[in-house]
C-alpha positions in Angstrom: 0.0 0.0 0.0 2.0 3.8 -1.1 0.4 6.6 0.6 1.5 9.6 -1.1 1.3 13.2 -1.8 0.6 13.7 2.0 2.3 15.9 5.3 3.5 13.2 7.5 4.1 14.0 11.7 7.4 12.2 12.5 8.8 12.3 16.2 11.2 15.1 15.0 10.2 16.4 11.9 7.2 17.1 9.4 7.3 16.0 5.6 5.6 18.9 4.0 5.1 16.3 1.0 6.0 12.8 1.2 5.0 9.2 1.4 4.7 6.1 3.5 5.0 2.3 1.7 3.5 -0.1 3.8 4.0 -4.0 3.5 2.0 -6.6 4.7 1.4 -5.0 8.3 4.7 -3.0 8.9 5.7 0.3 7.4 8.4 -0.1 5.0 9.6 3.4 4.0 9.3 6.6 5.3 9.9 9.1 2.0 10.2 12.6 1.2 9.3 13.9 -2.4 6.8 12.2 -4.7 6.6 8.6 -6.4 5.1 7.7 -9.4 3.8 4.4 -7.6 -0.1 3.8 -7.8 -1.5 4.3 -4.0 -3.4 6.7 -2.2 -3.2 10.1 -3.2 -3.7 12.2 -0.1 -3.7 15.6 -2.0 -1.8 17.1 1.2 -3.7 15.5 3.7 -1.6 14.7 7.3 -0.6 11.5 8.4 -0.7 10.2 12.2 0.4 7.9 14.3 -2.5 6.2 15.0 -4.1 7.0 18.1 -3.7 5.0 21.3 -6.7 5.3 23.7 -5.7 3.8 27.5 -9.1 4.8 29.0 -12.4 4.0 26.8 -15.4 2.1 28.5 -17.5 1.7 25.5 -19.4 3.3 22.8 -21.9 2.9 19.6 -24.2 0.9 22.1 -21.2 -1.2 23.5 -19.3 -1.3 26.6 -17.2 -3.9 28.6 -20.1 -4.9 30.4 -21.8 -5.9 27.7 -19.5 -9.1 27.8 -19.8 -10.7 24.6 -17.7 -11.1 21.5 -19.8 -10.0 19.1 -20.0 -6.2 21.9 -15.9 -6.4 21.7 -15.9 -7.1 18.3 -18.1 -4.5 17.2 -17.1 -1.5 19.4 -13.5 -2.1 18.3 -14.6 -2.0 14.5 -16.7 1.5 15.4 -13.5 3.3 17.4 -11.7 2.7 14.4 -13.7 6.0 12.8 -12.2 7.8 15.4 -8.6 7.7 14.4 -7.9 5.3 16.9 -6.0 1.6 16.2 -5.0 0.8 19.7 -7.3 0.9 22.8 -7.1 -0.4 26.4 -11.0 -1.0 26.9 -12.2 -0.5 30.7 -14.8 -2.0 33.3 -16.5 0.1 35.6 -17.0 -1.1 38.9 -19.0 -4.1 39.3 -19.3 -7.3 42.2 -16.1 -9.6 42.2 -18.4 -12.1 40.5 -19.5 -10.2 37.8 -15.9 -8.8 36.8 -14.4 -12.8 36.6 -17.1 -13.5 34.3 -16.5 -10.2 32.3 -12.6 -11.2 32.4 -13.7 -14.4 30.6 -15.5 -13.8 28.1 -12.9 -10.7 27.4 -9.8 -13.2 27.5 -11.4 -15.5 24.6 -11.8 -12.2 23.0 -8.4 -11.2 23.3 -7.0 -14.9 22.1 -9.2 -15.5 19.5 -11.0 -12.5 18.3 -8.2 -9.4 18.7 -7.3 -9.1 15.1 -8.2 -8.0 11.2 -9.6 -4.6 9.6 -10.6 -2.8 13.0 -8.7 -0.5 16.1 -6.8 -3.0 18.3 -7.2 -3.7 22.0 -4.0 -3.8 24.0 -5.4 -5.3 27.0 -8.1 -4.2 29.8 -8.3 -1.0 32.0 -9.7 -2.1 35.3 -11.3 1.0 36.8 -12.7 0.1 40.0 -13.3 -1.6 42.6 -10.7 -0.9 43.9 -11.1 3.1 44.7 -12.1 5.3 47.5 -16.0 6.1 48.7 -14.8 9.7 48.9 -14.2 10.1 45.2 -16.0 7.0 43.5 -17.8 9.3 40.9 -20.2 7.2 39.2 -18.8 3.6 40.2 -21.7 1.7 42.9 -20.7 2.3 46.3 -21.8 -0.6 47.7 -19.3 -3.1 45.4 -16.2 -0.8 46.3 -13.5 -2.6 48.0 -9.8 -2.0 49.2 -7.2 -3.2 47.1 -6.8 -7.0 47.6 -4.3 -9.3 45.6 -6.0 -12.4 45.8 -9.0 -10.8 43.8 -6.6 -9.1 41.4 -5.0 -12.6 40.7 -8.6 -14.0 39.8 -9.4 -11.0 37.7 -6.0 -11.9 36.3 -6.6 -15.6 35.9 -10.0 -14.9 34.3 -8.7 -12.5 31.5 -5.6 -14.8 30.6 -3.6 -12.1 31.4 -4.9 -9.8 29.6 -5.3 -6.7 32.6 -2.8 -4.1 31.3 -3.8 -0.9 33.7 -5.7 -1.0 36.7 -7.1 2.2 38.5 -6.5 2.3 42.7 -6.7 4.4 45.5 -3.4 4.0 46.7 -4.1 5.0 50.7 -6.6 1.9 50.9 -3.3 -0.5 50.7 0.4 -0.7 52.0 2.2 -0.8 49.2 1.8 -4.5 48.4 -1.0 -4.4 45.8 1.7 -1.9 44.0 3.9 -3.8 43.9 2.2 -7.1 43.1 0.4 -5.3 39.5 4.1 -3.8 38.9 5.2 -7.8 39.1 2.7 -8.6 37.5 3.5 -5.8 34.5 0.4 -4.6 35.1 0.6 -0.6 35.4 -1.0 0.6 38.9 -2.9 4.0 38.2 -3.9 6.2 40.7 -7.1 8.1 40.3 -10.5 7.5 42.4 -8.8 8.4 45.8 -8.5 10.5 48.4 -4.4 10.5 48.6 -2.1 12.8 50.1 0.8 14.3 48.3 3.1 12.5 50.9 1.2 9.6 49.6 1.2 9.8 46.0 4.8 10.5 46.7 5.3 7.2 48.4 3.8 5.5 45.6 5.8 7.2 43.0 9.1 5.8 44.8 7.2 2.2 44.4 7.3 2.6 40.7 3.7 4.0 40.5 3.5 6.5 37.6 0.1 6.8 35.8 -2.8 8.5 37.1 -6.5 8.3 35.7 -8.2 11.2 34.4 -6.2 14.3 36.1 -8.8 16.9 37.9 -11.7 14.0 38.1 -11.8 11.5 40.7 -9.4 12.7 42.9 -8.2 14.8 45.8 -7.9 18.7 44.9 -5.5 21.1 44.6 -4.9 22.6 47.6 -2.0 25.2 48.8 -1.9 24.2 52.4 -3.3 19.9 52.4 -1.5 19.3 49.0 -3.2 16.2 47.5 -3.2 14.3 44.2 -3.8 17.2 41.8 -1.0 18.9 43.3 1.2 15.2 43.1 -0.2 15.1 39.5 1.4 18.7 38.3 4.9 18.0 40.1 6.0 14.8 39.3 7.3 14.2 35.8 7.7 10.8 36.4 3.7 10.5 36.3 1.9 10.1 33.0 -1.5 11.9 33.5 -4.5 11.1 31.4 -6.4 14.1 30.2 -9.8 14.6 29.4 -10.1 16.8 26.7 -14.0 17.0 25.8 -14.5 20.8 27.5 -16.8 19.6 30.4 -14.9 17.0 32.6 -12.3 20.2 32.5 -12.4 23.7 31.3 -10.0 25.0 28.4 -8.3 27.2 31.0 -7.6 24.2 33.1 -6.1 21.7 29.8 -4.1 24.6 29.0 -2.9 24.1 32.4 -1.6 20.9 32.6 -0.3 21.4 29.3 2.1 24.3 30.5 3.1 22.4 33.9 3.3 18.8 32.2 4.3 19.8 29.1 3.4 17.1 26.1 6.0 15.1 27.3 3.7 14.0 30.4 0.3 13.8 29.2 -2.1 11.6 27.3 -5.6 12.2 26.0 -8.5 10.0 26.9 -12.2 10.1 26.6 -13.4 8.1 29.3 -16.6 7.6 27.1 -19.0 5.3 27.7 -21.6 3.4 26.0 -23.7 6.2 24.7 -20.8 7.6 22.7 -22.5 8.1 19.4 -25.9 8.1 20.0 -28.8 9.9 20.7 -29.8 11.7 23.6 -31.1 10.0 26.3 -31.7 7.6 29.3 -28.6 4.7 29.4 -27.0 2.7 32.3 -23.3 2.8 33.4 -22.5 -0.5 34.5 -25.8 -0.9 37.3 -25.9 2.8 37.4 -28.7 5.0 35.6 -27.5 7.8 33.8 -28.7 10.4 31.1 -26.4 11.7 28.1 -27.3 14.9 26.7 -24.8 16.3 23.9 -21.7 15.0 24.5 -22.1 15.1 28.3 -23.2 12.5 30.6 -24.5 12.1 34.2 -26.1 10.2 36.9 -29.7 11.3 37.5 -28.1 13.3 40.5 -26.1 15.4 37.9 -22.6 13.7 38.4 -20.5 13.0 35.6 -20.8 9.7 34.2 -17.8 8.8 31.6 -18.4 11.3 28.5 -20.2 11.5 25.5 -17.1 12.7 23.2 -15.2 11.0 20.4 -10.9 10.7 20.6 -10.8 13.0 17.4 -13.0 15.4 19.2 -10.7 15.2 22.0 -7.5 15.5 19.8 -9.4 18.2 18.3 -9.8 20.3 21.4 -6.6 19.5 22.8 -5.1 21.3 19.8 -7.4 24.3 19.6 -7.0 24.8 23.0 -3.1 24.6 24.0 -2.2 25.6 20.3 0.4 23.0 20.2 2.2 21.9 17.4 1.2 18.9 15.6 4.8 16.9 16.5 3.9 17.5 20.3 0.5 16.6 19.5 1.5 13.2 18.6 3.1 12.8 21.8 0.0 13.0 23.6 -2.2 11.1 21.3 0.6 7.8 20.8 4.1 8.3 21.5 3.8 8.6 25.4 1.0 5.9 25.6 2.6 3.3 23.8 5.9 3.7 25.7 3.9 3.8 28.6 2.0 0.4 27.9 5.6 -1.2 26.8 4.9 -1.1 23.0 6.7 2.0 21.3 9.0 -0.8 20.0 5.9 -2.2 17.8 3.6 1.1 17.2 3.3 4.7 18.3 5.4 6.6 15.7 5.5 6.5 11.9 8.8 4.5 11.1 10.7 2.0 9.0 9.4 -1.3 10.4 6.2 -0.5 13.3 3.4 -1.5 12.6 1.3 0.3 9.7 -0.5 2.0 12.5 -1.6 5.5 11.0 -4.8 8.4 10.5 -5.3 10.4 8.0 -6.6 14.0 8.7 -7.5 16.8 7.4 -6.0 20.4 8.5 -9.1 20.3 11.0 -7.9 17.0 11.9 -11.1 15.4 10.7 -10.5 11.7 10.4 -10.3 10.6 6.7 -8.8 7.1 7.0 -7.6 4.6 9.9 -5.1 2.1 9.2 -4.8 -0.5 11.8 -1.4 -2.9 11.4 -1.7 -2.5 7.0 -5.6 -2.9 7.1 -7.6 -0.2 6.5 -10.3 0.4 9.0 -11.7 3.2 8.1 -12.1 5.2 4.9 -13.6 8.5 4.0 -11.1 9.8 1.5 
């Protein structure tokens, strides 16, 4: 496949005109200049890496909770329109039960079903039970519990190892659940929780360094009883998810965390749930009633519920609003992801032999094609 007459975002550089050959599912030449080679002629559209999502619940009418193949299956063909070829799919919480039986049916997925023309999972984002009452958000109270390994190592079991990031409150435990996911090269993510910054600190020195959704979920920023948000902003060892959709955080507040963390430290997210992508209404998150209403939704008591938004939309923001360039961009939409989740060696930049893992947008970075590992996903050239 020769992509061609097209601006492609390197880690280092743009090519204001150039071309990509891909063969089989690796990229095989990065080129400036032109080709006479029959392909795609992008008429100066950009190319992407494509973009790595670590915290998506669901969408389109699917989420994890859903538990079937044909829900997994689906939803990963539907993300694909979003620009996206990697995803890390999450669970909200749900009983101990309930979550084994999820893992199950999500491990066959992942053995048999994780492939062809669609956006990729990487592996599961466990987000809850493990978290604090204080700042559960829209996760059922009742089926909240402290960190414990010995249901970790079932959840584990169940999936077939297939748990990549899990979301914790890391004052509920002594260090050991930590450790054990680290072990376990699981990445241990701190969001839903009520820490300290003494404690986030403590954590950090464990080998913690990912929080969920910066701003939401978590203790505040405070100039006298410091706590996460503060932890968040200081340490550049931590890799903060973002919320870009405008609601879960202002403009003024993504511009931020863009000028503290710099792109070097942050990744976008949507957090969306299953009503991504459709109409206005009633839904359920996980047991939970909620109501979606543009691209924002909430629990009937008018907290936030996941979102509504699309990654494009997201990416879309994220650049409007910080007025970053497109290189750094790419940083926060694949690079520091996929060297996050241990795969920058396979995808998350455009070079000689990744993985054919790329969008095509327009200079509104409108999403005009998706290729996930030399298959094309998505097409609206």
């Amino acid at each position: 496949m020769i992509l061609k007459n097209a601006k492609i975002v390197l880690i280092n550089e743009i090519i204001e005109k150039g071309w990509i050959d891909v063969e089989g599912n690796l990229i095989k030449s990065v080129n400036k200049g032109v080709t006479n080679q029959e392909g795609y002629d992008l008429q100066g559209l950009i190319i992407m890496p494509g973009f790595i999502e670590c915290h998506v619940h669901g969408g389109y009418g699917h989420d994890f909770e859903e538990g079937t193949i044909t829900g997994f299956d689906e939803f990963a063909k539907k993300i694909a329109q979003e620009g996206v070829t990697k995803f890390c799919q999450g669970t909200v919480t749900g009983s101990v039960e309930k979550v084994t039986k999820l893992m199950e049916v999500y491990g066959e997925y992942m053995t048999n079903h994780n492939k062809g023309a669609k956006a990729l999972q990487i592996g599961a984002h466990l987000e809850g039970p493990f978290i604090s009452h204080e700042f559960k958000g829209a996760h059922e109270e009742a089926l909240l519990i402290k960190p414990d390994i010995k249901v970790m190592q079932q959840f584990i079991d169940a999936s077939k190892n297939n748990i990549r990031i899990v979301t914790y409150a890391p004052e509920l435990q002594d260090g050991s659940f930590t450790t054990f996911l680290l072990k376990n090269k699981i990445i241990p993510s701190m969001g839903h929780s009520a820490a300290s910054f003494e404690q986030v600190t403590t954590e950090v020195g464990r080998g913690a360094n990912h929080f969920t959704h910066l701003h939401n979920g978590m203790s505040r920023y405070e100039h006298r009883k410091p706590g996460m948000v503060n932890a968040g902003l200081f340490y550049d060892e931590i890799l903060c998810e973002l919320i870009t959709d405008g609601i879960h955080n202002h403009p003024d507040t993504v511009r931020e965390a863009y000028k503290i963390k710099g792109p070097d430290h942050l990744c976008i997210i949507t957090d969306a749930m299953i009503a991504k992508g459709l109409a206005d209404g009633p839904y359920k998150l996980g047991d939970l009633d909620v109501i979606k209403k543009g691209q924002t939704v909430t629990l009937l008591n008018g907290t936030l519920a996941g979102a509504g938004a699309t990654y494009d939309f997201n990416v879309r923001n994220m650049y409007q609003f910080t007025k970053c360039s497109l290189i750094d961009l790419i940083k926060m939409t694949s690079i520091n992801v996929a060297k996050q989740l241990g795969i920058y060696d396979q995808t998350g930049s455009i070079q000689p032999n990744k993985l054919a893992d790329l969008v095509v947008v327009d200079n509104d970075l409108n999403v005009k094609m998706t290729i996930s590992e030399g298959e094309i996903a998505y097409n609206n050239l």
